[in-house]
C-alpha positions as a printed Julia matrix, in Angstrom:
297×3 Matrix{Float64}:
   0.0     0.0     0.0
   1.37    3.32   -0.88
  -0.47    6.5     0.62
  -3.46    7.13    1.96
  -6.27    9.67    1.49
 -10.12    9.21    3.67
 -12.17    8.89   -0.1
 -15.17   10.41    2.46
 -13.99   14.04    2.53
 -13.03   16.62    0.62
 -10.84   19.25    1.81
 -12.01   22.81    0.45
  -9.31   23.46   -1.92
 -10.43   19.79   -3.95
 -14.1    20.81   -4.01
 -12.46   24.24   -5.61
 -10.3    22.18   -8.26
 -13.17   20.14   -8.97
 -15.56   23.14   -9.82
 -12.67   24.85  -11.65
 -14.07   22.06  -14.32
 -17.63   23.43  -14.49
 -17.52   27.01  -16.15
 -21.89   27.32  -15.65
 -22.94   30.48  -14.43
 -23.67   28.58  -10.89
 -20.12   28.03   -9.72
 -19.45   30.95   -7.92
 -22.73   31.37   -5.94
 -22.1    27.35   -5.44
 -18.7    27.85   -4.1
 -20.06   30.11   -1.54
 -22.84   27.55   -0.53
 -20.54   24.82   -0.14
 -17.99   26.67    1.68
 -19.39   25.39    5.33
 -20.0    22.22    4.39
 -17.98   19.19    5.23
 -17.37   15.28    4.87
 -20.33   14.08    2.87
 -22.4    16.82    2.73
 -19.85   18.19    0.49
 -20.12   15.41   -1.6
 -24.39   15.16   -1.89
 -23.78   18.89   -2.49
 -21.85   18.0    -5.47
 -23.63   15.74   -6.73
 -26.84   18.11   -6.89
 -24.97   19.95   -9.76
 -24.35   16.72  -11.31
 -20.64   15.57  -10.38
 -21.04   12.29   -8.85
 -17.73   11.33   -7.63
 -18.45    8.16   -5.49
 -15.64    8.71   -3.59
 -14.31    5.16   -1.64
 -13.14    4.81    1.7
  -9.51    3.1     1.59
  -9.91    1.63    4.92
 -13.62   -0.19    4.09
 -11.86   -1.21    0.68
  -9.41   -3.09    2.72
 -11.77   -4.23    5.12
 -14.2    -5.78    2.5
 -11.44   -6.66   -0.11
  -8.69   -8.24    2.0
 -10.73   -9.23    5.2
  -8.69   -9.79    7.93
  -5.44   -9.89    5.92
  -2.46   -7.16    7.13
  -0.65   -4.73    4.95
   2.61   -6.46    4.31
   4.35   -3.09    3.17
   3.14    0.33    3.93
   4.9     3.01    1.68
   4.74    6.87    2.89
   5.33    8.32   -0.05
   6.34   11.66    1.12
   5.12   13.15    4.67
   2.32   15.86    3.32
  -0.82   15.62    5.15
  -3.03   14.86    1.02
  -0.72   11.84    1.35
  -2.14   10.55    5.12
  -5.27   11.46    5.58
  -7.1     8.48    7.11
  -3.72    7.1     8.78
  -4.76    7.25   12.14
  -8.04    5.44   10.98
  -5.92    2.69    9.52
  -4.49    2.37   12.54
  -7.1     2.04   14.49
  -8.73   -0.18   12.39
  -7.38   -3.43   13.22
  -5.39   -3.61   10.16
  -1.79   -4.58   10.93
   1.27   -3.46    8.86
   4.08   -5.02    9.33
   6.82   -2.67    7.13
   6.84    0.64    6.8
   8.89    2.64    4.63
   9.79    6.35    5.41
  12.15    9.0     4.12
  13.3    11.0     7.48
  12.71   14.62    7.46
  12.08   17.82    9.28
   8.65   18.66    7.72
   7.02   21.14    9.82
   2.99   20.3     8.9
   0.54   22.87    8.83
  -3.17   21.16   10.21
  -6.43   22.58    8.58
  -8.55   20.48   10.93
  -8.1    18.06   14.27
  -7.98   15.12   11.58
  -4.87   16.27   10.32
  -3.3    16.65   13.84
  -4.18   13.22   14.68
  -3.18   11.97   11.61
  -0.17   13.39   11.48
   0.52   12.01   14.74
   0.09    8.9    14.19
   2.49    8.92   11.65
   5.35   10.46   13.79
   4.08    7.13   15.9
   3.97    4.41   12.89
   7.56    5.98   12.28
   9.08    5.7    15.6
   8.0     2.02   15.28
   5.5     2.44   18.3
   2.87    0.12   16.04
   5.33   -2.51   15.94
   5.98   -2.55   11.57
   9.45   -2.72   10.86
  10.38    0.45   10.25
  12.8     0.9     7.26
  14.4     4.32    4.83
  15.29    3.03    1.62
  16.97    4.96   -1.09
  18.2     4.33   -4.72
  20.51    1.14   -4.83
  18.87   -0.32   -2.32
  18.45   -4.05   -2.03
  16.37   -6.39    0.73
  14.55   -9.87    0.45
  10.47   -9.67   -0.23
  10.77   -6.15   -2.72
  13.8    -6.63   -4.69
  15.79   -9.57   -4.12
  14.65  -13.08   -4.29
  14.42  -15.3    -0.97
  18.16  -16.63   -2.07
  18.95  -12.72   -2.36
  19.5   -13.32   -5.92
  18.02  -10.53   -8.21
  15.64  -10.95  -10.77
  11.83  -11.76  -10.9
   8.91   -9.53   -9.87
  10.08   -6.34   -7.33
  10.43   -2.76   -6.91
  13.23   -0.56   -7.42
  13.41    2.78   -5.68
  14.27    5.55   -8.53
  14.32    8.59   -6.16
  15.34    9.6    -4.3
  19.07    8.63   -3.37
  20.67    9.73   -0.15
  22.09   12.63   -1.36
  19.7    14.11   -3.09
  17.13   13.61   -0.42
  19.25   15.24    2.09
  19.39   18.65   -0.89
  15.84   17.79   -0.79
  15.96   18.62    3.14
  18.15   21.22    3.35
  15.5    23.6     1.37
  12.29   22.1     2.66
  11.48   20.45   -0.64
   9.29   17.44    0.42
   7.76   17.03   -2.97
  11.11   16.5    -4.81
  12.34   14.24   -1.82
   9.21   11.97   -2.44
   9.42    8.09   -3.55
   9.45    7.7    -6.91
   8.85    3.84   -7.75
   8.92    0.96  -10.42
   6.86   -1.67   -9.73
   8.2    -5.43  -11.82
   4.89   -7.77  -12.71
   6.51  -10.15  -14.92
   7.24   -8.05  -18.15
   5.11   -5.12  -17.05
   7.04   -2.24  -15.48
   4.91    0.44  -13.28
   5.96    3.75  -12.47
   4.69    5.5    -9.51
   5.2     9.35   -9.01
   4.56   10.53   -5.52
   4.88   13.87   -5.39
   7.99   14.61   -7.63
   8.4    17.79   -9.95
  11.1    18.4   -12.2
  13.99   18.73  -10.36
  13.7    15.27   -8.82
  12.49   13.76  -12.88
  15.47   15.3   -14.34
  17.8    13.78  -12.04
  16.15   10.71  -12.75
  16.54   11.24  -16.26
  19.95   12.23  -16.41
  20.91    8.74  -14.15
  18.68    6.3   -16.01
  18.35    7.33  -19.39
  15.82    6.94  -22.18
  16.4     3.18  -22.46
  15.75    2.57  -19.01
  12.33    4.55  -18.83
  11.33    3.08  -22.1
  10.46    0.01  -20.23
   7.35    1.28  -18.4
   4.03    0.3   -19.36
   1.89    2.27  -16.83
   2.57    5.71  -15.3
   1.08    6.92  -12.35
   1.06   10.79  -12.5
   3.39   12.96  -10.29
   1.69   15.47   -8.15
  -1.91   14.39   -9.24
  -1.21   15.6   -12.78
  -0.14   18.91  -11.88
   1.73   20.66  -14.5
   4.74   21.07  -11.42
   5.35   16.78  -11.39
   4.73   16.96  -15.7
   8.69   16.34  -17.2
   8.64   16.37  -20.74
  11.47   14.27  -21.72
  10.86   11.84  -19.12
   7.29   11.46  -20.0
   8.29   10.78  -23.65
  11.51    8.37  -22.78
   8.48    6.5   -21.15
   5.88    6.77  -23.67
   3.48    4.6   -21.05
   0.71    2.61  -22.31
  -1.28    4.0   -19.63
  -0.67    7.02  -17.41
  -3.25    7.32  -13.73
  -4.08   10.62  -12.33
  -5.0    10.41   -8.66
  -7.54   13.44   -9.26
  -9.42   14.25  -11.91
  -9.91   17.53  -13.51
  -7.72   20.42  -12.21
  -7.59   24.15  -12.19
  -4.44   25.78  -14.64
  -1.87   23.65  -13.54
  -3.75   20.83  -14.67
  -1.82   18.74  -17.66
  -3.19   15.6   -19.08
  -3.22   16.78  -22.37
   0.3    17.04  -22.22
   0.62   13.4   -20.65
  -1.97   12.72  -24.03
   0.69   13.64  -26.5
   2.85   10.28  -25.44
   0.38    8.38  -23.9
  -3.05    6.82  -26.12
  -4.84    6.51  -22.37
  -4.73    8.87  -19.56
  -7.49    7.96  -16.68
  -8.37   10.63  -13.83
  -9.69    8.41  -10.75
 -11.63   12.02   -9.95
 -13.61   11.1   -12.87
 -13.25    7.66  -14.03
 -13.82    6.43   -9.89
 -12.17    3.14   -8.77
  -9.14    2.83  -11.31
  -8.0    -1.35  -11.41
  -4.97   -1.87  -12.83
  -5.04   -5.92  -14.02
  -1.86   -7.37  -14.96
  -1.36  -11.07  -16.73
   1.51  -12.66  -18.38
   2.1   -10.11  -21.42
  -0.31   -7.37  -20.57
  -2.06   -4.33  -18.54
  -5.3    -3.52  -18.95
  -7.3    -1.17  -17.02
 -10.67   -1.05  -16.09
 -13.11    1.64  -13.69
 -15.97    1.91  -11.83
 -17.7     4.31  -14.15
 -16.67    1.68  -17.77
 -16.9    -1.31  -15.63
């Protein structure tokens, strides 16, 4: 499991990027409606002008989905509150994780509501090991039984492979308060099918990756995972096109200016917002990926 974010509530500033996507003459007198609304209300509110998002709740996903299995590795991408909302909920849940991968730091949070105080502390807890997961800070290079390394330690096989960020960049990273550039950046191995995941990172953390790996390398990805939830600040051109995914995820939807999937169109055939296709599954067989939704289902 990488992230997590409560699919019941909507902070303010999402309900705004979602309207940003509705230019009727309503939006403005609608933003001011909404404005003291919270959790679901937002949502039936929303879906009175006719977005229906159908938003899911991680933790009953896991509950229903996976019932009564743990989380065998729990990846913090990056340590910004959009990224652990619902943490202390998992927690509390019953759910038990037994690894947990961080990237220290000296991130100073800024809480918009008592949820993201208790969240947050409950992930200066999971980190400290006081939930009892195995608590490890992995950087490029890296290499460990059970995600890259066979149980003879012998590469090869499925597995993930930490592109960013390595120690010394993440410590640059630090030094300037740049969480977003200091976030995970992924691939995932499934047999020939290579996944990249994005976290957070904009384009000095993607250029650094590009200039290390080369074209070659990020040829081999199938399925992209948006950085920054498609914001035009995680968008890297030449990376992007080195990758030329089959499919590329945005953990959003529709987005205000900054907002770039048609750029992520010119090199990818299929680019899928989960703010508007809903439940995104990403299926993966001997040869293939295909994707499906809850809205094409």
């Amino acid at each position: 499991m990488i992230d997590i974010n409560n699919g019941d509530d909507l902070t303010d500033r999402e309900v705004e990027e979602i309207l940003a996507g509705r230019e009727d003459r309503y939006k403005m007198s609608f933003k001011l409606a909404i404005a003291p609304l919270t959790g679901t209300k937002k949502l039936q509110a929303l879906e009175e002008t006719g977005i229906d998002l159908e938003l899911t709740n991680p933790i009953e996903f896991l509950h229903r989905t996976y019932p009564g299995e743990p989380i065998f590795r729990y990846i913090q991408s990056h340590p910004d509150l959009d990224h652990m909302r619902g943490l202390s909920a998992l927690l509390e849940s019953g759910i038990k994780i037994h690894n947990f991968w961080d990237c220290p730091h000296s991130k100073d949070p800024e809480f918009s509501s008592d949820q993201d105080e208790e969240d947050w502390n409950a992930y200066l807890k999971l980190s400290s090991g006081e939930y009892g997961a195995t608590v490890v800070k992995p950087k490029r290079g890296a290499r460990q039984k059970y995600y890259n390394l066979n149980e003879d330690e012998s590469l090869g096989g499925d597995g993930l492979e930490i592109l960013s960020p390595t120690q010394n960049f993440h410590n640059a990273c630090q030094a300037c308060e740049d969480t977003n550039n200091s976030s995970y950046v992924l691939l995932y191995r499934c047999g020939p099918i290579s996944v990249i995941l994005g976290g957070d990172a904009e384009e000095k953390a993607w250029e650094e990756i590009y200039e290390h790996y080369g074209e070659k390398f990020l040829s081999q990805c199938h399925v992209l995972k948006a950085s920054h939830h498609g914001r035009d600040s995680g968008y890297h051109q030449k990376s992007v096109k080195a990758m030329n995914p089959e499919y590329t995820i945005v953990s959003a939807g529709k987005k205000p200016d900054t907002e770039v999937c048609a750029k992520y169109s010119q090199y990818c055939p299929k680019v899928w917002t989960t703010r508007w296709m809903g439940n995104i599954h990403l299926n993966i067989t001997q040869d293939k990926a295909e994707i499906s939704s809850d809205r094409n289902a």
